[in-house]
N, C-alpha and C positions, 0 to 999 in steps of 0.2 A: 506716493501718498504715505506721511508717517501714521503710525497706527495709534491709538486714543493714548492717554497716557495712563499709565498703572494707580492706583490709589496708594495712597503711602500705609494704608493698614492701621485697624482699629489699635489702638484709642486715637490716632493722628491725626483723626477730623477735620481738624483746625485747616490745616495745609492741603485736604484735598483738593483737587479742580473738578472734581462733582458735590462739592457741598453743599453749593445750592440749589443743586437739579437732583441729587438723588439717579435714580430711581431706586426705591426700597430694595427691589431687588441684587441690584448692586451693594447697595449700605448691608445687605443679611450678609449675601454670600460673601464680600471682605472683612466682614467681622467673624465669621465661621473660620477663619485659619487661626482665629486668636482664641476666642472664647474657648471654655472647658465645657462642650456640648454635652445635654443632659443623651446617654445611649442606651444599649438596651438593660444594662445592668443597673436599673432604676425599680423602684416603687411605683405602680400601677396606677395606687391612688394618689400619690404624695410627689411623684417624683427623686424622691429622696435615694441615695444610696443603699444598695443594699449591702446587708454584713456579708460576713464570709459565709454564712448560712444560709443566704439568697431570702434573708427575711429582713423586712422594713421595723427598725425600732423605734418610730412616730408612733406616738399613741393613738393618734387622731383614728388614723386607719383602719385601727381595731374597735374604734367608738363605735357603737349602737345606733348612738344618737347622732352621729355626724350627717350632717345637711348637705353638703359639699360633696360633690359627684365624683368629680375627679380635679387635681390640680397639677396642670402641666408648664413647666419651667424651657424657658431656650435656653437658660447655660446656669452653669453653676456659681456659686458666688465666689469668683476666686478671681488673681491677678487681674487683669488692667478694666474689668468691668464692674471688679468690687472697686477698685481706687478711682473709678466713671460714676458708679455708684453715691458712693460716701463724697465727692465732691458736689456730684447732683445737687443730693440733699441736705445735707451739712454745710456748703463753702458757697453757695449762691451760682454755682456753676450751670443759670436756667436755661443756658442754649444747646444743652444736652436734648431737652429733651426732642428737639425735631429729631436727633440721629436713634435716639432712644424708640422713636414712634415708627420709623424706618425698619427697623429692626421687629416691632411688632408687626407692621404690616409685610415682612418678610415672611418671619415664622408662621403668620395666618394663610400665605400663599403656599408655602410649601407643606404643613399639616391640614390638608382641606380636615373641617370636620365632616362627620355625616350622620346626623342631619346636620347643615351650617345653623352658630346661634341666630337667633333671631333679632337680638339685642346684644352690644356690648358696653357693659359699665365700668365703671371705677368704683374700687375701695376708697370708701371717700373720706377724705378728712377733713380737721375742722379747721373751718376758714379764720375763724378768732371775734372778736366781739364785735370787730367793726371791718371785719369779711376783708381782712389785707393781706392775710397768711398764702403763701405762697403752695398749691395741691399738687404734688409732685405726681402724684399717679395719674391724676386730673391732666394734669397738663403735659402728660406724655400720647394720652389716651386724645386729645384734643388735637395734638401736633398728627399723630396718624390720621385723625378725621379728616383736617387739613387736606392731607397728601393724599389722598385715596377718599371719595365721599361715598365709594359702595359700598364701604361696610356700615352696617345698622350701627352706631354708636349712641347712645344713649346720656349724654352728659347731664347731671343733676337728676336722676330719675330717683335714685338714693342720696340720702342726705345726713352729715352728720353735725347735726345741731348743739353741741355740746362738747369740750375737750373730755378727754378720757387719760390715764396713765402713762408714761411712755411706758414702751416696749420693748425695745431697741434694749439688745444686751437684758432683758428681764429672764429669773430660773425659771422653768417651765410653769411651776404652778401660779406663779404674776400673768402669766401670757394667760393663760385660762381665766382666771379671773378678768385679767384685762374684755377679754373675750366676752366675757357676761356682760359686761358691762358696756362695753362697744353694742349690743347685742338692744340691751332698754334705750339706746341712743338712736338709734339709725329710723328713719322713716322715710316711707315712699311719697312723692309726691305729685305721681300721677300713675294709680296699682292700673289703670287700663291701658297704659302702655306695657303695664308687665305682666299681666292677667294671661296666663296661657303660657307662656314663652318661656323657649329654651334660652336660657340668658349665661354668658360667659362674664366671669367677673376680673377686672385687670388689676393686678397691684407690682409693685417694683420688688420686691422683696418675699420670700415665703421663708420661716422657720419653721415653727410648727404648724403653722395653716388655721389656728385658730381664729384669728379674723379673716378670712377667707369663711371660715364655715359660721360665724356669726352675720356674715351680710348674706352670704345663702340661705341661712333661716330667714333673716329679715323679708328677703326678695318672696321665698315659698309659700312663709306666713300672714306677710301684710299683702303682697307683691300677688299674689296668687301667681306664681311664676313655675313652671311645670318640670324644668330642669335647672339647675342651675352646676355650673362648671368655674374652674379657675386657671388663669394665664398668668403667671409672672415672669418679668423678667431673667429673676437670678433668683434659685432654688441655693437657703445656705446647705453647705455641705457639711456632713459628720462623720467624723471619724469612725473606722470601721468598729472601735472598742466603745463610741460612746454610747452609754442609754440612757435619754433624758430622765430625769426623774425632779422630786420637787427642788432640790436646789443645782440641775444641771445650768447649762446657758447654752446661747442659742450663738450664732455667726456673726456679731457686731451690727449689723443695722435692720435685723429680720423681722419678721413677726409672725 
């Protein structure tokens, strides 16, 4: 009896012979020998690298005011998942996202939480004036629901009725503002499905986490939501010298 065949290894999708069957668990662990895994030499809250100091230079971390629990990343933004990335969402590349959703339902298997969310949503975006816009986070978070219907997914429970700034490549103090502003946009549209709930938020990208901790207020505030956490795909990475500041920049497609 020949033995199964090998996967050709992320990004090589295309040409697997389990493309279409998956199992998640397969699509994680064959993407684990490529990705740049977030390890222990991370930021607690942020995920982010730490300097030579063993200290996180995100601001957010140190904020007061931050809404956002904790924001946990499966890999960092670099080689063949940033160029999976930026094709995702820049080049119309949308059959990413079933391997993309793969990969989450991977990393939800192997980091149990404890307590597990209750809820999982998306960082939502705006659909455009006659709702034809393509929701990349949306529709990664949809393709896992797909493939797996245990997990409590949440789709449209948050809503972003309004465009907002790009982000993408913005100095950190544009991301904060942008942040405020994403922040008077967003509304729930059903707070008793989030009333109570430890809710995890999903987006493809983290730089500085700013919208990440503007839809966690939203969820806390309007949402009455009890915890709220963040999953991203790909955590941008910074150099061990750089410290954001108002005209730093972020990893090309972050936020």
């Amino acid at each position: 009896m020949s033995s199964p065949p090998e996967p050709p290894g992320f990004p090589h999708c295309a040409r697997c012979p389990y493309l279409a069957t998956g199992p998640a668990a397969r699509c994680a662990a064959c993407a684990a020998g490529t990705l740049r895994l977030v390890g222990e030499r991370a930021c607690p809250v942020c995920s982010q690298q730490l300097d030579r100091n063993l200290s996180c230079c995100n601001e957010l971390c140190l904020d007061r005011r931050r809404r956002i629990g904790r924001i946990q990343a499966i890999a960092y933004q670099s080689g063949a998942l940033r160029r999976v990335l930026y094709d995702y969402k820049f080049r119309g590349a949308r059959g990413w996202a079933v391997i993309l959703g793969r990969l989450v339902l991977g990393w939800l298997a192997v980091h149990p939480a404890s307590p597990a969310p209750d809820l999982i949503v998306a960082n939502p975006g705006y659909p455009g004036p006659d709702r034809s816009r393509f929701l990349h986070a949306e529709a990664v978070l949809a393709a896992a629901a797909d493939q797996d219907a245990g997990w409590p997914v949440g789709l449209g429970l948050i809503v972003k009725p309004g465009p907002t700034a790009r982000s993408a490549d913005a100095p950190a103090d544009a991301k904060r503002a942008i942040g405020r502003e994403l922040r008077g946009l967003l509304q729930i549209t059903d707070p008793a499905r989030t009333a109570g709930r430890r809710i995890l938020v999903f987006d493809d990208i983290c730089t500085t986490g700013r919208q990440l901790d503007a839809v966690a207020g939203c969820l806390l505030d309007t949402g009455g939501a009890a915890r709220v956490d963040g999953l991203v795909l790909a955590r941008a990475p910074w150099s061990s010298t750089q410290r954001p500041g108002p005209t730093d920049r972020g990893a090309g497609t972050g936020r």
